[in-house]
N, C-alpha and C positions, 0 to 999 in steps of 0.2 A: 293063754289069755283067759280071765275068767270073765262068762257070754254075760251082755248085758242085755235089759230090756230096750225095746222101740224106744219107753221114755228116756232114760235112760240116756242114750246112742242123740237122741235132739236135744237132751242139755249139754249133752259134751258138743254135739256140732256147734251149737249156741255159745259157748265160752269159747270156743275156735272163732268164730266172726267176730268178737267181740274189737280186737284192733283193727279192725279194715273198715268198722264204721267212723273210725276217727277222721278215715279218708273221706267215707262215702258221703258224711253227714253235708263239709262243708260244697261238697260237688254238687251235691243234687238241688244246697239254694240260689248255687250260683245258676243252674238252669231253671230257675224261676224266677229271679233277678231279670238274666239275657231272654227269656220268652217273655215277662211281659215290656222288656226293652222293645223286641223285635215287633211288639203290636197285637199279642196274641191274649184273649181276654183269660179269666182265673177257669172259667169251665173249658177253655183250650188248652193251656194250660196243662190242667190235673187231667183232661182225657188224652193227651197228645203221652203225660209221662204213663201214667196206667195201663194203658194200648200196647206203648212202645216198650215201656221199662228197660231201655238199655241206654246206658251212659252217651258214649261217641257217638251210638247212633241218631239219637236224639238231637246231640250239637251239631252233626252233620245236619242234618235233615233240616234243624232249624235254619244253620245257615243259608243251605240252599234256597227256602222258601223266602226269607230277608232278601237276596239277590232277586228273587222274582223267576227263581226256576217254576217249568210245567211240574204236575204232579209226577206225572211217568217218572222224571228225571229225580225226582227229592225220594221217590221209592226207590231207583234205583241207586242212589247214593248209599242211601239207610242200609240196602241189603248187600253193597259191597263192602260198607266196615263191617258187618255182622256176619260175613263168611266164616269167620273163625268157629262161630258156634258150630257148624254143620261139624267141623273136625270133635270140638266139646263132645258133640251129643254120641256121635260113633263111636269115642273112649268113652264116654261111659254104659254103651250096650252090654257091654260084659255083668255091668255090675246091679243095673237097674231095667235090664230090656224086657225080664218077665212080669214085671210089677201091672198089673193092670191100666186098662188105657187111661183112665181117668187117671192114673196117681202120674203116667209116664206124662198126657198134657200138661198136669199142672208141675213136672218139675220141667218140662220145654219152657216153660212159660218163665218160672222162677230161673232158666240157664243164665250166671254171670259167669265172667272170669274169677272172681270168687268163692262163687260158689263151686266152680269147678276145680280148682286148683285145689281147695280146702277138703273136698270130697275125695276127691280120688288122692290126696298124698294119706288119707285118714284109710282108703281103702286098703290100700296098698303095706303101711304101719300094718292090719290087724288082716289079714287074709280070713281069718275062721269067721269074721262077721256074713250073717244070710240078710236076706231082703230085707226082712222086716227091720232090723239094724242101720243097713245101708237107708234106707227110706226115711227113717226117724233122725238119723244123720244129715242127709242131704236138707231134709229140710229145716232142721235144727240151724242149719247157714241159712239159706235162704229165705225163711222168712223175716229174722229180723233186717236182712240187707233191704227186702221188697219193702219191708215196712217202714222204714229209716231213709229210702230213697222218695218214697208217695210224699211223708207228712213233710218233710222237709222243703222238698217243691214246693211244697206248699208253702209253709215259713216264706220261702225265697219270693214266691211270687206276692204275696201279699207286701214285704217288706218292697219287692221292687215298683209297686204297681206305689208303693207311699215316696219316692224318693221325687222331691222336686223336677222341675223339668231344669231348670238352673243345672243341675248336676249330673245330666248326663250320662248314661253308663255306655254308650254306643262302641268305648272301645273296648267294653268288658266279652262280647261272643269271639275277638279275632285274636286276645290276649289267651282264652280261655285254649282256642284251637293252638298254639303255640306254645301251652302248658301239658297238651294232651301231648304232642307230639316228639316235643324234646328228647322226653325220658326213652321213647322209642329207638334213637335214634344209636342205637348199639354196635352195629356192624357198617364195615365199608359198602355192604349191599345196600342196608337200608339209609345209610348217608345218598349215595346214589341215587335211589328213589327217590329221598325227598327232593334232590336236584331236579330230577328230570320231570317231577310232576309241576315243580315249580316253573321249571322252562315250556314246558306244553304250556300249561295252563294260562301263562302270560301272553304266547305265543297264538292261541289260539280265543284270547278274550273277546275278538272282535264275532266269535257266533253267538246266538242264542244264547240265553242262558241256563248255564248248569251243564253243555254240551262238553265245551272246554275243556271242564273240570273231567267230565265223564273221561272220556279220554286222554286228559293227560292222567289219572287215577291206573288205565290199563297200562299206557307206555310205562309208567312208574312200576306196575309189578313186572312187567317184561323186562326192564331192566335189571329191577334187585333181582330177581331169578336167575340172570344172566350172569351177574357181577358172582352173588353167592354161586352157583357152578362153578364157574372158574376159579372161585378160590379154595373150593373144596378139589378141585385136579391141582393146583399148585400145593397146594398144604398134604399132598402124599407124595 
């Protein structure tokens, strides 16, 4: 392979993100659509996406707070869809963990599933790439995802904040979780979870709210974890 520069290494990560904004574009106005649906003003808004800058967790989090969950509870929602990242960031110590603190915060900061997936299949293609490569890479993804996820919000929320009160969007946050979740829905484990989160959570709508949810969120992974075991000792 012949070594390229840092530049280099970010316009190639750059034409790599280039189709996943086609996804990212329309998602990120439909979350400025559903936050200024849910009541939340244009500087809530653009600080709530900026802060948080993660997809699911954002529409989680928004829902929660629309129900009239406590704060504890809407954090703790936020940080159980975003466990996955903690897995992200461990596969990519290998390839990013000596880079200096500052460059390692701002790619925590920039961690998608995009940007991860895009990064480490790129790592993995070209082994003789060194930091300075990897670095110009990683960020070559992520920044136009970050930057295509901010202004668009914005798009979203200005366009939502102008839509009559005649028309409604209230069933646009529960359609939107129902779009996230589908495409998930790959294996007999993860059919399962979504059952039994469904059954808790009905089950137990009569507490507080946001509590329900919390735990039927854990019985739902106690379950898939359950179901996938057993299917990996039948499937040998």
């Amino acid at each position: 392979m012949v070594e390229i520069s840092p530049k280099a290494a970010f316009a190639k990560g750059f034409r790599a993100t280039l189709p996943f904004l086609i996804v990212v574009t329309p998602f990120s106005m439909l979350f400025g659509v559903v936050a200024q649906e849910a009541g939340l003003q244009l500087a809530q808004t653009m600080g709530f996406t900026i802060l948080v800058i993660a997809g699911a967790a954002q529409f989680a989090a928004l829902q929660m707070m629309v129900d009239g969950a406590t704060l504890p509870l809407v954090l703790l929602a936020a940080l159980a869809v975003n466990l996955r990242m903690a897995m992200y960031s461990a596969a990519l110590v290998p390839h990013l963990g000596k880079a200096p603190l500052r460059v390692r915060a701002l790619a925590a900061y920039l961690l998608f599933d995009q940007t991860y997936a895009i990064s480490v299949a790129a790592y993995e293609k070209d082994p003789t790439w060194q930091l300075p490569q990897k670095i110009g890479f990683y960020f070559g993804v992520a920044v136009p995802l970050a930057s295509v996820w901010c202004s668009m919000t914005l798009v979203g929320a200005l366009i939502g904040s102008a839509v009559p009160p005649e028309f409604a969007l209230d069933f646009a946050l529960p359609i939107t979780f129902l779009a996230l979740i589908a495409p998930m829905l790959r294996s007999l484990a993860h059919v399962v979870a979504a059952l039994i989160s469904v059954v808790v959570a009905l089950a137990l709508s009569s507490l507080p709210t946001g509590v329900g949810l919390i735990i039927a969120a854990i019985a739902a992974m106690v379950a898939g974890a359950l179901v996938e075991t057993w299917a990996e000792r039948h499937s040998k």
